[in-house]
C-alpha positions as a printed Julia matrix, in Angstrom:
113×3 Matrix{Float64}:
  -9.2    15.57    5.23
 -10.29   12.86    2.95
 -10.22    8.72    2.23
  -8.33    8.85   -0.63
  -7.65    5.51   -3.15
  -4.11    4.82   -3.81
  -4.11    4.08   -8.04
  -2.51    0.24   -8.67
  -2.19   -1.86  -11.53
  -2.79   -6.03  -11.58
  -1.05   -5.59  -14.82
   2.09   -5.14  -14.06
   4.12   -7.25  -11.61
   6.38   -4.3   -10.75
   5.65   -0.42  -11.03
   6.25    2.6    -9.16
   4.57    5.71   -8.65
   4.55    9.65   -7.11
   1.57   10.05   -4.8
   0.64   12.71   -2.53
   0.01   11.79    0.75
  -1.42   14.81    3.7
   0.73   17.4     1.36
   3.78   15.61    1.05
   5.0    14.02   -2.17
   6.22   10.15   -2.12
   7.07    7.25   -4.29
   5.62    4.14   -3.66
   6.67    1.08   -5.65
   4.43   -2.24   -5.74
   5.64   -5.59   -6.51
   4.14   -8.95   -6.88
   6.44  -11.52   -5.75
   5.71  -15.61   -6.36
   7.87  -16.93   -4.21
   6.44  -15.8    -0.24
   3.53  -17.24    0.96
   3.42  -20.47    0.71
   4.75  -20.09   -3.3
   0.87  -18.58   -3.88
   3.07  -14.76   -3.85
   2.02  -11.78   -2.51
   2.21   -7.67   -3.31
   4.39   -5.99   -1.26
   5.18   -2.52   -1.3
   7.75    0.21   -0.57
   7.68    3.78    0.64
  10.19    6.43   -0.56
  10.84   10.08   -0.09
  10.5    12.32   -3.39
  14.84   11.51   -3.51
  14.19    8.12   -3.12
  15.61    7.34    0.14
  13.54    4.62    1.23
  11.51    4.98    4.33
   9.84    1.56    4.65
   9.77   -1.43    2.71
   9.48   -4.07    1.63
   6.0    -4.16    3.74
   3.32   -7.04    2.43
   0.1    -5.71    1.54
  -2.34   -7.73    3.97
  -6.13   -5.97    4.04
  -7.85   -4.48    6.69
  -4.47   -3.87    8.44
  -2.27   -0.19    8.52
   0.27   -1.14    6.72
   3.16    1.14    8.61
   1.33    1.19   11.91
   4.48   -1.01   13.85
   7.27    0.87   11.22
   6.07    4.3    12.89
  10.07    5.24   14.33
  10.88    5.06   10.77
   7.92    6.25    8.83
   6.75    9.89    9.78
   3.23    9.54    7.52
   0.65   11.64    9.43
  -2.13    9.18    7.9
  -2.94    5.65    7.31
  -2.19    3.56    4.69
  -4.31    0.84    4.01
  -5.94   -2.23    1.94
  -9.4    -3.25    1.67
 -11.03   -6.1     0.1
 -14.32   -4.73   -1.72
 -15.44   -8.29   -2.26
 -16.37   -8.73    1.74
 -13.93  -11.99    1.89
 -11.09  -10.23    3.54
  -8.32  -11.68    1.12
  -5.21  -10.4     1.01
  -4.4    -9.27   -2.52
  -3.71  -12.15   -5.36
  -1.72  -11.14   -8.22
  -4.26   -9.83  -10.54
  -6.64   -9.02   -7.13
  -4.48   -5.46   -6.24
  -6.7    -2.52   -7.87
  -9.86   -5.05   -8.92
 -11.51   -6.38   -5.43
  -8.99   -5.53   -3.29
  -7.88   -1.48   -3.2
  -5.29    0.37   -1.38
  -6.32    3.4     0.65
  -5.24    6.53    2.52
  -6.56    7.5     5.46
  -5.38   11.51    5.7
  -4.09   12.48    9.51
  -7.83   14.2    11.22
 -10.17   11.99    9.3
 -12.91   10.12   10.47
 -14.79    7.57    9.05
């Protein structure tokens, strides 16, 4: 049982990856997209199984808020999936913001902080 940080990259505006989350393997995929938000964008992300059927997505990434918590009849994740803003202003991600000040976390199911 563990806080573990979910890898991302400001560099790209559209990647995916394999992470394991409580045991289980999935693929998230992260995207930056200009157009929501008022046109200043936002990251958004998608959860997949290790086939890639999608689960959930796309979900925005908006921080100190689980990101599945009202998707729970469709996402079985036994933890919590999460962003954080390091830099104490409690903005959601900009596009080059995802991986510097703010992170993504997982919570794993039987953790407390």
């Amino acid at each position: 049982m563990a806080l573990l940080e979910v890898p991302t990259d400001n560099s790209l505006p559209i990647y995916e990856q394999n992470v394991q989350l409580d045991g289980t393997q999935y693929i998230i995929a992260l995207y930056f997209n200009p157009r929501i938000n008022n046109g200043q964008g936002k990251w958004c992300l998608t959860l997949a199984d290790q086939n890639r059927n999608m689960l959930v997505g796309p979900v925005p990434i908006v921080v100190n808020w689980p990101l599945f918590d009202r998707f729970v009849d469709l996402v079985d994740l036994p933890g919590t999936l999460f962003a954080f803003d390091t830099s104490g202003n409690n903005a959601d991600p900009g596009q080059f913001d995802l991986g510097a000040n703010v992170r993504l976390y997982y919570l794993e199911a039987g953790t407390v902080l």
